[in-house]
N, C-alpha and C positions, 0 to 999 in steps of 0.2 A: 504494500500500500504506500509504503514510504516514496518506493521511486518511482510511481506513479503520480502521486502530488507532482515530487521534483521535476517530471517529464510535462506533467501539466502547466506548472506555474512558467518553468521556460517558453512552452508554446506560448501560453497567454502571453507574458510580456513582448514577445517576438510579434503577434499580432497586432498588440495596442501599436505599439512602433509602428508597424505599417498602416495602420488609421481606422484601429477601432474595433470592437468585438463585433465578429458577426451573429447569423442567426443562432438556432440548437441545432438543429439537423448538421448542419455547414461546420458547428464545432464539434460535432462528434465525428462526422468525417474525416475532417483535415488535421481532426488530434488524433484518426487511427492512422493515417498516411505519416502523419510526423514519429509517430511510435515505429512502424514500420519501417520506414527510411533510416529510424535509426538504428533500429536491430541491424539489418542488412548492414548500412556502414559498419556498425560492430564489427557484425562477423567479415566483412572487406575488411578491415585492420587485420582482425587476428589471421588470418588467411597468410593478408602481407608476411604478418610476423612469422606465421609457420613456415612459409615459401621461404623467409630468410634462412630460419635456423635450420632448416631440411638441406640449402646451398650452403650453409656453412658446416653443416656434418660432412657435406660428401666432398666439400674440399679440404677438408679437415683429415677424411680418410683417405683419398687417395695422397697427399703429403706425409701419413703415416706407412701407406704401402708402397712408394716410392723412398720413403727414409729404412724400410723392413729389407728393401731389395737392394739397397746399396750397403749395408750390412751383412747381407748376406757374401755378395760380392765380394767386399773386402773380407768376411772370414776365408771363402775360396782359394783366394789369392795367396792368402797369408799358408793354410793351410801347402795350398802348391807351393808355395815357396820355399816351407817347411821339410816338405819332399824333396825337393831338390836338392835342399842341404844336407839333410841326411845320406839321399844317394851319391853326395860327392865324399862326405865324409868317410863311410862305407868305398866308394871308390878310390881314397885315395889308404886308405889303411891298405888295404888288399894288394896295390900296387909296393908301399911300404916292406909289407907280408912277404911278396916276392922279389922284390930286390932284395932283402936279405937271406932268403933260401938261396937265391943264385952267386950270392956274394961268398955264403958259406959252404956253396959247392954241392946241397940237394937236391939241385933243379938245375937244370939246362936252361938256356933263353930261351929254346926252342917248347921248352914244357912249360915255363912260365906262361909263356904269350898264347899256349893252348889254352889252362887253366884259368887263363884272364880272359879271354873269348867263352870259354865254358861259364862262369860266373858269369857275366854281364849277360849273356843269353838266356839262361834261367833266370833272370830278376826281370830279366822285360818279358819273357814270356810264360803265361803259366801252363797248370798241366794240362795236358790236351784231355779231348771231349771223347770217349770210348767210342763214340760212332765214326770218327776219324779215323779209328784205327784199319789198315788195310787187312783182310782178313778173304781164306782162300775160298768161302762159301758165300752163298746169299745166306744160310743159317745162320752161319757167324756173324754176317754181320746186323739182322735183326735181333740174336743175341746181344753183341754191342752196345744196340740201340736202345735196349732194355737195361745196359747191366746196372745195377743196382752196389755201389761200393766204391776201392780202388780203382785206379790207371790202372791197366795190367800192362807191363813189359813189351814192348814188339812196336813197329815200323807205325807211324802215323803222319796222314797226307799234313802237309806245311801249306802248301798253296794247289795249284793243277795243275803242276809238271814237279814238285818232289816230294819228297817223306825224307820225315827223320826220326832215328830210333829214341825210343824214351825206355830207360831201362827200370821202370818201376818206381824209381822215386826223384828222377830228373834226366834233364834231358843230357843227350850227347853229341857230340861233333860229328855223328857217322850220319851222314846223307846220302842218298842217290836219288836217282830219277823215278818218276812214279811208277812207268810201266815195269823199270826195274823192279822196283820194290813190289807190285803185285806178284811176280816173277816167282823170286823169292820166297816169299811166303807160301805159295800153291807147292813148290817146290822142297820146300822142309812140310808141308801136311803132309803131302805124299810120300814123302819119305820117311816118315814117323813108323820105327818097327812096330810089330803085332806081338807085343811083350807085354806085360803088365795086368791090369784090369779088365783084360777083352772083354766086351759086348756081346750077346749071343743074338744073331739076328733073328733067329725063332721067339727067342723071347720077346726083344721089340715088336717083332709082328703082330703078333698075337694080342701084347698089350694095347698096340694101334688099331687091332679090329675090336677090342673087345670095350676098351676103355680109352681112346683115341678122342672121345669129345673132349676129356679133360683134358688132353693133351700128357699123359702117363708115358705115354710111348719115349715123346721128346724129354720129359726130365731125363730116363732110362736114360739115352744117348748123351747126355749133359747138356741137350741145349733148353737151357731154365726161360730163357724171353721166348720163344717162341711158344713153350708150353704153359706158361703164364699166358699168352696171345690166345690159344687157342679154347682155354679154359672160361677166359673172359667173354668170347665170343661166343662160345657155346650158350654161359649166361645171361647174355645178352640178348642174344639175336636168334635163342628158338625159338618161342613164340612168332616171331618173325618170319623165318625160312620155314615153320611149319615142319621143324625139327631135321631139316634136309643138311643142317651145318656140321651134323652126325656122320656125314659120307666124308667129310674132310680127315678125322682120322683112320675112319676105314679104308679110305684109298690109301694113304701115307701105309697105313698094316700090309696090305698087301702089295705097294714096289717095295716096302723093306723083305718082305718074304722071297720075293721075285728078283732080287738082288740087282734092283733100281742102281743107275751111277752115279743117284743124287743120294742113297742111304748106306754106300759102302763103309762109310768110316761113321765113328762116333763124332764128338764134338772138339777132341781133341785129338782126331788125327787118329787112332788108334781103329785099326779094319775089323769089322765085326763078325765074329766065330760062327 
């Protein structure tokens, strides 16, 4: 009621100024238009006032995400910088390291300067990715692609014309060409004697006709990715195939029986009995 008066009495005097109180009707009118006029301006102000402080948050924020990113920035920097000096320090001890083996006569220059190419090659590069590794089967190398653990030992592609050997727990200066190097390898599988743990190819067989979805046959042989693969797909995709993904180790059962010259050997080279 209060700021109702006060809205009232400003009209009135606002009117008398302009020459004189009008009719009833005419003042109840032009005192609801003056009340209305004024709300509206109200809310035009606070509007304004929102509109400001809405453009002062959002340049407020992006000056705080451009001050977030140039810290970030500069910790990057610092951080690489930090690396660098590390690797030189590291690099210059190592050099250190070996002018004094060759000084006191347990290294050659010629074996230092191997060892310091060996070093710097392993710090820039890590250990390679088991699916890189060249290997003499398509088995093997879906095995690879699967393995689950260590590097294992043996020849891996570097670029698409070489490989180089990583002997388990870093790398070494023995390189060749890639065709070489698949060469190689196909060449020591097959020449892997029939010594040791033989396979019995009856028994793979058999396990591939009889329990072959799970892929039982391929652990038997040691290739674990593949029968991991086939086990998965079995549970997957019968419903699917309408159970038909069940021929997939029933055929593998029988070219292992049939002495296929994709299931001569096991997974390690070794020919099956």
């Amino acid at each position: 009621m209060r700021d109702f008066l006060r809205h009232f009495a400003h009209w009135r005097n606002d009117k008398l100024e302009a020459g004189g109180p009008p009719d009833f009707f005419a003042t109840v009118y032009t005192f609801k238009d003056y009340i209305i006029k004024g709300k509206i301006m109200g809310k035009m102000k606070g509007n304004r006032l929102n509109t400001a402080a809405n453009v002062g948050s959002f340049v407020t924020g992006r000056q705080q995400l451009k001050f977030q990113e140039q810290i970030a920035a500069n910790t990057s920097a610092m951080l690489a910088l930090q690396q660098q000096q590390a690797a030189r320090a590291d690099h210059d001890r190592l050099v250190a390291e070996l002018d004094m083996a060759v000084a006191c006569g347990r290294m050659t220059v010629e074996q230092a300067n191997a060892h310091m190419e060996l070093t710097i090659y392993n710090q820039q590069h890590p250990a390679p990715h088991p699916k890189t590794r060249v290997v003499p089967t398509a088995s093997a190398a879906v095995d690879g692609f699967l393995r689950i653990g260590g590097v294992p030992a043996g020849w891996y592609k570097q670029d698409g014309l070489s490989a180089r050997y990583w002997d388990g727990q870093r790398w070494t200066l023995n390189t060749m060409q890639l065709i070489r190097a698949k060469q190689v390898v196909k060449q020591q599988w097959l020449a892997t004697p029939a010594i040791g743990n033989q396979k019995s190819r009856r028994i793979a067989g058999l396990l591939g006709i009889f329990l072959g979805m799970f892929g039982i046959h391929r652990f038997y042989l040691g290739h674990t990715g593949i029968g991991v693969l086939q086990a998965s797909a079995f549970v997957l995709l019968f419903a699917a195939t309408y159970g038909l993904i069940v021929l997939w180790g029933v055929i593998e059962g029988v070219m292992i029986i049939s002495d296929a010259k994709a299931f001569k050997r096991d997974a390690h080279g070794i020919p099956l009995a």
